[in-house]
C-alpha positions as CSV (number, residue, x, y, z in Angstrom):
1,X,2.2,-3.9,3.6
2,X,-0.8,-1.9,2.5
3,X,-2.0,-2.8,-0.8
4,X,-0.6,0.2,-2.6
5,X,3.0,-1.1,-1.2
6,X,2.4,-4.1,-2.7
7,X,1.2,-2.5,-6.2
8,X,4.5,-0.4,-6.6
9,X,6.7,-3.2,-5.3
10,X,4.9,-5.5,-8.0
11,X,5.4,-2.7,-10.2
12,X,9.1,-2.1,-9.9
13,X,9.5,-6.0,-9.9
14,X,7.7,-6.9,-13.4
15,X,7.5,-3.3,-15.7
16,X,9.8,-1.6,-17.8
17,X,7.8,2.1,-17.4
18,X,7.3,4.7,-14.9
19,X,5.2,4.4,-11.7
20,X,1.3,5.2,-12.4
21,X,0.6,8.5,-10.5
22,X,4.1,8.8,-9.7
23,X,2.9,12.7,-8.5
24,X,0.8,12.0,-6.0
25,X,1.5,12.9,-2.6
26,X,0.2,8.8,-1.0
27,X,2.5,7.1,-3.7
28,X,5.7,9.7,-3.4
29,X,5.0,8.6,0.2
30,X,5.4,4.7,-0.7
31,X,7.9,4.8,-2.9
32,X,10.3,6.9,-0.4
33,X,9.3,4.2,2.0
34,X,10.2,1.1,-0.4
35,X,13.8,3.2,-0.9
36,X,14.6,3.5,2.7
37,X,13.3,0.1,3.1
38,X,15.6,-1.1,0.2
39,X,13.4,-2.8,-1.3
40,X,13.5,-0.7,-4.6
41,X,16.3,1.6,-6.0
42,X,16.9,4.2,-8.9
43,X,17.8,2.9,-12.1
44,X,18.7,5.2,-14.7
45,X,18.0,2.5,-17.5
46,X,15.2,2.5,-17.0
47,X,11.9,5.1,-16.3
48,X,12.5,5.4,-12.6
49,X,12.9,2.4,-9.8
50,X,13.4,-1.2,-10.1
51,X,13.5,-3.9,-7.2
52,X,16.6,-4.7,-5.2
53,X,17.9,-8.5,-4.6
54,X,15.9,-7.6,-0.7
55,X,13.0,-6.7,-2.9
56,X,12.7,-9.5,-5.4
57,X,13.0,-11.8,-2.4
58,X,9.7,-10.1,-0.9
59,X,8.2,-10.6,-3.7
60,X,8.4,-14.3,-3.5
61,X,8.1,-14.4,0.4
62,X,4.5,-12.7,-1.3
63,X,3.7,-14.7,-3.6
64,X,4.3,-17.8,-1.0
65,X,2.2,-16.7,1.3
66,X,-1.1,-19.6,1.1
67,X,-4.4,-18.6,0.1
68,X,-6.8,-18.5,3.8
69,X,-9.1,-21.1,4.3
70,X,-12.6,-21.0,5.6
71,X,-13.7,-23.3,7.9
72,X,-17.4,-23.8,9.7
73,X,-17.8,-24.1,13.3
74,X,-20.4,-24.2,15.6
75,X,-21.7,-22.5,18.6
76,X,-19.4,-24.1,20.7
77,X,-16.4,-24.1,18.5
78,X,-16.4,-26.9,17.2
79,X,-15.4,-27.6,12.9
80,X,-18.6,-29.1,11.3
81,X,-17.3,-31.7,9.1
């Protein structure tokens, strides 16, 4: 998912208000995407889309996801210690 995937997912998950920049062309792109995805509908009680049971689940597989660590290795390949 690019990052602005991720923003309007987050976005439908946690706010009660309309998309930011709902009118622009890239996030009209995402948020068509995220519908036939199924990862976020229309809901009509509130201002636009909220996040499906398939969409709140990728929000935690998201969240669940570990933090990369860094390692340091030598020439050879080998992890210094």
């Amino acid at each position: 998912m690019t990052s602005l995937e991720i923003t309007i997912l987050l976005h439908c998950h946690t706010r009660n208000d309309e998309i930011p920049y709902r009118d622009l062309p890239a996030v009209k792109q995402v948020v068509q995407a995220l519908l036939v995805d199924e990862l976020i509908k229309a809901d009509g009680d509130r201002c636009g889309f909220c996040c499906t049971e398939k969409g709140k689940a990728h929000v935690r597989q998201l969240c669940n996801v570990p933090l990369p660590v860094s390692q340091w290795v030598d020439v050879a390949g080998n992890q210094i210690k």
